[in-house]
C-alpha positions as CSV (number, residue, x, y, z in Angstrom):
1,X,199.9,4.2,37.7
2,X,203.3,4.8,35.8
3,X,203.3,5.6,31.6
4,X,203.9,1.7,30.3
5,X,205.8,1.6,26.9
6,X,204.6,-2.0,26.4
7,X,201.1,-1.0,26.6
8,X,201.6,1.6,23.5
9,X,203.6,-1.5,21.3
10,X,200.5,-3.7,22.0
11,X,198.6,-1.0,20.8
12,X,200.6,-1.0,18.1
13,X,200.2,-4.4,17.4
14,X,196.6,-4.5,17.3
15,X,196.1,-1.7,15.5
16,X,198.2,-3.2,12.6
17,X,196.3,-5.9,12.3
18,X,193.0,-4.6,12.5
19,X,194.4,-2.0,9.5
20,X,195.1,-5.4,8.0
21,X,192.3,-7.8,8.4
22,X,189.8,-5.2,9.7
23,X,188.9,-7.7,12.5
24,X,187.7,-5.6,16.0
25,X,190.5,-5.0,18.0
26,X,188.2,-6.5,21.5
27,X,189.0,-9.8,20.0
28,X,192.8,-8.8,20.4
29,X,193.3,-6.7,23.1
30,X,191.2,-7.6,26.0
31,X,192.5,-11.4,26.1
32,X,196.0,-9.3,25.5
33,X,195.8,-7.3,28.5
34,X,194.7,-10.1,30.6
35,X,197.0,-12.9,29.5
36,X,199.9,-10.6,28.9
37,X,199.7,-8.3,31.4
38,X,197.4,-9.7,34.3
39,X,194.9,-7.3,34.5
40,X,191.7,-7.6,35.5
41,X,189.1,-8.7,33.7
42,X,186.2,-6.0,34.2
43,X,189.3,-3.8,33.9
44,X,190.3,-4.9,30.2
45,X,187.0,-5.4,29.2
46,X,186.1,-1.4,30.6
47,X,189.5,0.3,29.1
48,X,188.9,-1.8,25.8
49,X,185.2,-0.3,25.3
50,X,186.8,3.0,25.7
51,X,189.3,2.3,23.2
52,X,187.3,0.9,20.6
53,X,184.9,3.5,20.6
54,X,187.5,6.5,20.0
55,X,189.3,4.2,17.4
56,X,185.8,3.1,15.7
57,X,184.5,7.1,15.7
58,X,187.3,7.4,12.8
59,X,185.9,4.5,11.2
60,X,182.7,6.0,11.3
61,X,184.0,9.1,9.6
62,X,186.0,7.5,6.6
63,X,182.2,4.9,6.0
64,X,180.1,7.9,6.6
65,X,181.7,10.2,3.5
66,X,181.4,7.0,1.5
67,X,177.6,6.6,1.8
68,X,178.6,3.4,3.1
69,X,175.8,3.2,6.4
70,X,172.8,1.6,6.6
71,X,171.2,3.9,8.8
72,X,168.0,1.4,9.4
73,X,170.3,-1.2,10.0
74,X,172.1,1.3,12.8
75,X,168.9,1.8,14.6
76,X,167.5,-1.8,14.0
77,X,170.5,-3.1,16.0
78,X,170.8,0.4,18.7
79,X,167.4,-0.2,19.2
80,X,168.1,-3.6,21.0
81,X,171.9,-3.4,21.8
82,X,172.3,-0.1,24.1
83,X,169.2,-1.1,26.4
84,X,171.3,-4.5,26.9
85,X,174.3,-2.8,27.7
86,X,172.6,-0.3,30.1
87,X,171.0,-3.8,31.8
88,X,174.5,-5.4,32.1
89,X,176.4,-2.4,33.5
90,X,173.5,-2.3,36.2
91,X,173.8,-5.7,36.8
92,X,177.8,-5.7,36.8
93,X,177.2,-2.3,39.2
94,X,175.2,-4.7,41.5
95,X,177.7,-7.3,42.0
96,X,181.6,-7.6,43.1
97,X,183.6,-7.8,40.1
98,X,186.8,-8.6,41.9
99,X,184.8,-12.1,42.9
100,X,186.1,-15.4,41.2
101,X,182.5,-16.0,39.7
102,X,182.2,-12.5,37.9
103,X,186.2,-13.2,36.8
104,X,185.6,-17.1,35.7
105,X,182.2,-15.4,34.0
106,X,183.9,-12.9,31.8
107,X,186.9,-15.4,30.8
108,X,184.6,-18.0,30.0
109,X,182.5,-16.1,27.6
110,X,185.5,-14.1,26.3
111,X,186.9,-17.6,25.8
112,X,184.0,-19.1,23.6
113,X,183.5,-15.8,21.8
114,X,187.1,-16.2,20.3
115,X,186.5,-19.7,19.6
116,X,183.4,-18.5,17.3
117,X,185.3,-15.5,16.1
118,X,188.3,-17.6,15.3
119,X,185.6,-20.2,13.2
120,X,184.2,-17.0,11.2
121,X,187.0,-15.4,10.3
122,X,188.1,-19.0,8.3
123,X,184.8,-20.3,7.3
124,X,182.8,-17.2,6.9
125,X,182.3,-18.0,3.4
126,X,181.1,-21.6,3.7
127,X,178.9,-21.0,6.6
128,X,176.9,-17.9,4.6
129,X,176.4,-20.5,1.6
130,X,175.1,-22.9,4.1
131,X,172.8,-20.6,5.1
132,X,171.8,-19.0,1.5
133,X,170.9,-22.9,0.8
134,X,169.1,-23.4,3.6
135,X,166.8,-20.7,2.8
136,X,166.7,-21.6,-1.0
137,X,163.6,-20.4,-2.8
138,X,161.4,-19.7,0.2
139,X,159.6,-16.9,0.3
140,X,161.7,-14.0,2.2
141,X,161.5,-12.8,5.2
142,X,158.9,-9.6,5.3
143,X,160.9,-6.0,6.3
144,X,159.1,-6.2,10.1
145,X,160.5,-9.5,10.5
146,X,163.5,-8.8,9.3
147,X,163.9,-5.7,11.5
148,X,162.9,-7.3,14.6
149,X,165.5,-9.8,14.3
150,X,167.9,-6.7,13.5
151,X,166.5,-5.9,17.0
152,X,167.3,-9.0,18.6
153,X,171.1,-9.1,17.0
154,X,171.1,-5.7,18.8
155,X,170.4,-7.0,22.1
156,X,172.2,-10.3,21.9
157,X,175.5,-8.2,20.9
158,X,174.6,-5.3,23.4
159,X,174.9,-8.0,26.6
160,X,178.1,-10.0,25.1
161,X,180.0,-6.4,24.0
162,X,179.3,-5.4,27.3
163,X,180.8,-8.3,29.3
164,X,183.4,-9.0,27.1
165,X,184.4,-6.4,24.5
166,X,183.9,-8.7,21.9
167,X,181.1,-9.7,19.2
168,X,180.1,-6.8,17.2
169,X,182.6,-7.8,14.7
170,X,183.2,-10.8,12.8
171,X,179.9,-12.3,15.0
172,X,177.6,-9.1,14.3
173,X,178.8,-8.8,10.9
174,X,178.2,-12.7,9.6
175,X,174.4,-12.3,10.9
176,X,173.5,-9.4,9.4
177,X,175.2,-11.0,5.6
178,X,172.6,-13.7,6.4
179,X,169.8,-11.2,6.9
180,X,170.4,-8.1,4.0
181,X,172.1,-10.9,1.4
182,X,171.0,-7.9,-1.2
183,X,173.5,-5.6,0.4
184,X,177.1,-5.1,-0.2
185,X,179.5,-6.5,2.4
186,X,181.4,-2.6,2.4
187,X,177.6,-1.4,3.8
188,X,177.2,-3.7,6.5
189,X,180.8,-3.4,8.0
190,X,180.1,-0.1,7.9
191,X,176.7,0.1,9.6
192,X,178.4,-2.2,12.1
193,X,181.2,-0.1,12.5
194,X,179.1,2.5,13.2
195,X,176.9,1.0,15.5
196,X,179.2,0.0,17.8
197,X,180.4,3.7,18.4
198,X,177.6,4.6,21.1
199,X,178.1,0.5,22.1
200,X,181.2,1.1,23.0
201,X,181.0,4.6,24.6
202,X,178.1,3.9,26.8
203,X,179.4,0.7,28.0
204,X,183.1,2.7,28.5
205,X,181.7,5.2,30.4
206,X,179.4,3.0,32.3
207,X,182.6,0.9,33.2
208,X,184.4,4.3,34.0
209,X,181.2,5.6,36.0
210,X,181.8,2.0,38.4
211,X,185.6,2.3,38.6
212,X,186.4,-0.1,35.9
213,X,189.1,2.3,33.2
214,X,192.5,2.2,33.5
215,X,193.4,5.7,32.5
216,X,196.7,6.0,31.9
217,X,196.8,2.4,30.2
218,X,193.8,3.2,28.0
219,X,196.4,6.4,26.9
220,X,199.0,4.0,26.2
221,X,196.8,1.9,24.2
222,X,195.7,4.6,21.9
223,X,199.2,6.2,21.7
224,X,200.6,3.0,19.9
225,X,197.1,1.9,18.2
226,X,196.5,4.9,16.1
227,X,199.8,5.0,14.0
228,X,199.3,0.9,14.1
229,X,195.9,1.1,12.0
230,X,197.7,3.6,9.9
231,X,200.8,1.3,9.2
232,X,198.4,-1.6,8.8
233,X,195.8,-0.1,6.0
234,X,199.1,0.8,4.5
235,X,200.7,-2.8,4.5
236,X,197.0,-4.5,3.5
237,X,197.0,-4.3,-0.2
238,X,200.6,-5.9,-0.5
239,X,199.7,-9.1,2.2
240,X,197.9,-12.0,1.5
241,X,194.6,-11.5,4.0
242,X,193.4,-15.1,3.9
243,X,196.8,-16.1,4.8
244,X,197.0,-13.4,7.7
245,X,193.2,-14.4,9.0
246,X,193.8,-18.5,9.0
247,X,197.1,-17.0,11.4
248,X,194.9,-14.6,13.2
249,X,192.2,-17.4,13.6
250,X,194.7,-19.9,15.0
251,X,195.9,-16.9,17.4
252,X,192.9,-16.3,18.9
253,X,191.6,-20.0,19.0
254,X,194.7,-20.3,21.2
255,X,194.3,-17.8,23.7
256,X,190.5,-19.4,23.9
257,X,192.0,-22.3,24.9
258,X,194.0,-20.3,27.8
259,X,191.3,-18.3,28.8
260,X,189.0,-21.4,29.0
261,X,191.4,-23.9,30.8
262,X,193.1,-21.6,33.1
């Protein structure tokens, strides 16, 4: 495959807004490639887990000098997410991926995970003080608890990262406010952030190891994503977020809608 220019402006798309709104760019670009560009499915989803985890490594970086990582968070959710995505890259090995039911699989759950990405990214707020009430004055959770539902997070995110590309952001970052209400928002999306590195590597390269990357793509991607992010945490403090998220919200609730009706 030929060097596409359009591939480095969607790159630089993306990459703007996730400087902006800080929203994962699998939510953005894997429905982009697909919709946009027609490619495969297990293709985006592969060359997207690639991306994300060379984008999120600087991430990492920038949250790690700031003491902002919950390393017992990290584990917590490792400890259930990368066993999940070494169980759905054998089962994806196992199967054709080419096949209308592995393609209608990935769309549909691709689909319904923007819907609930699109849902937390307006009503994050209202649905953690729903669940702060709920809880009221009952007597928290003890640490083990607390941990093995870390765990189970993990796992749940490890499978639908793995299929689709999507979840460890808005989704991963909601349930973990819910369970560490004590800690600041900065130190979860940064434990998340960081978590998602060796996510996303081991389900690129297990995506690369089955024939699923799209090299020269993936280099277009990054070629346009990297001054995108930079442009984007530039332009953030003079935008209005909550405007740009209700857009970004709609966007994406959108594309479920074509993803989910065909």
């Amino acid at each position: 495959m030929t060097f596409e220019p359009l591939y480095s402006l969607s790159g630089l798309f993306v990459g703007a807004l996730v400087g902006i709104t800080g929203v994962g760019g699998g939510s953005l670009m894997t429905p982009l490639l697909v919709l946009l560009f027609g490619v495969h499915p297990a293709t985006a989803v592969g060359t997207d887990l690639l991306y994300a985890a060379i984008t999120k490594t600087a991430g990492t970086a920038v949250h790690g000098m700031h003491g902002r990582v919950n390393w017992k968070i990290v584990g917590g959710l490792a400890a259930g997410s990368l066993p999940a995505a070494l169980l759905m890259l054998w089962l994806l090995a196992g199967v054709d991926r080419k096949s209308i039911g592995v393609t209608n699989t990935i769309t549909t759950a691709l689909g319904w995970l923007l819907v609930m990405t699109a849902i937390m990214l307006v009503f994050r707020g209202p649905i953690l003080e729903l669940a702060r009430r709920a809880i009221g004055e009952r007597t928290p959770p003890k640490p083990t608890t607390i941990l093995a539902l870390t765990v189970i997070l993990g796992f749940v995110l490890g499978v639908l990262v793995t299929l689709t590309s999507v979840g460890a952001g808005a989704l991963g970052v909601t349930i973990l406010l819910v369970l560490y209400p004590r800690l600041d928002v900065r130190e979860i999306v940064g434990s998340d952030i960081v978590h998602a590195v060796p996510l996303t590597l081991i389900g690129g390269t297990g995506y690369w190891l089955i024939g699923e990357i799209d090299w020269p793509m993936l280099l277009a991607l990054l070629i346009g994503s990297i001054p995108g992010i930079i442009i984007g945490s530039l332009l953030a403090p003079k935008l209005h977020e909550r405007t740009i998220r209700i857009v970004l919200a709609a966007t994406l609730a959108v594309v479920a809608l074509k993803l989910l009706t065909g």
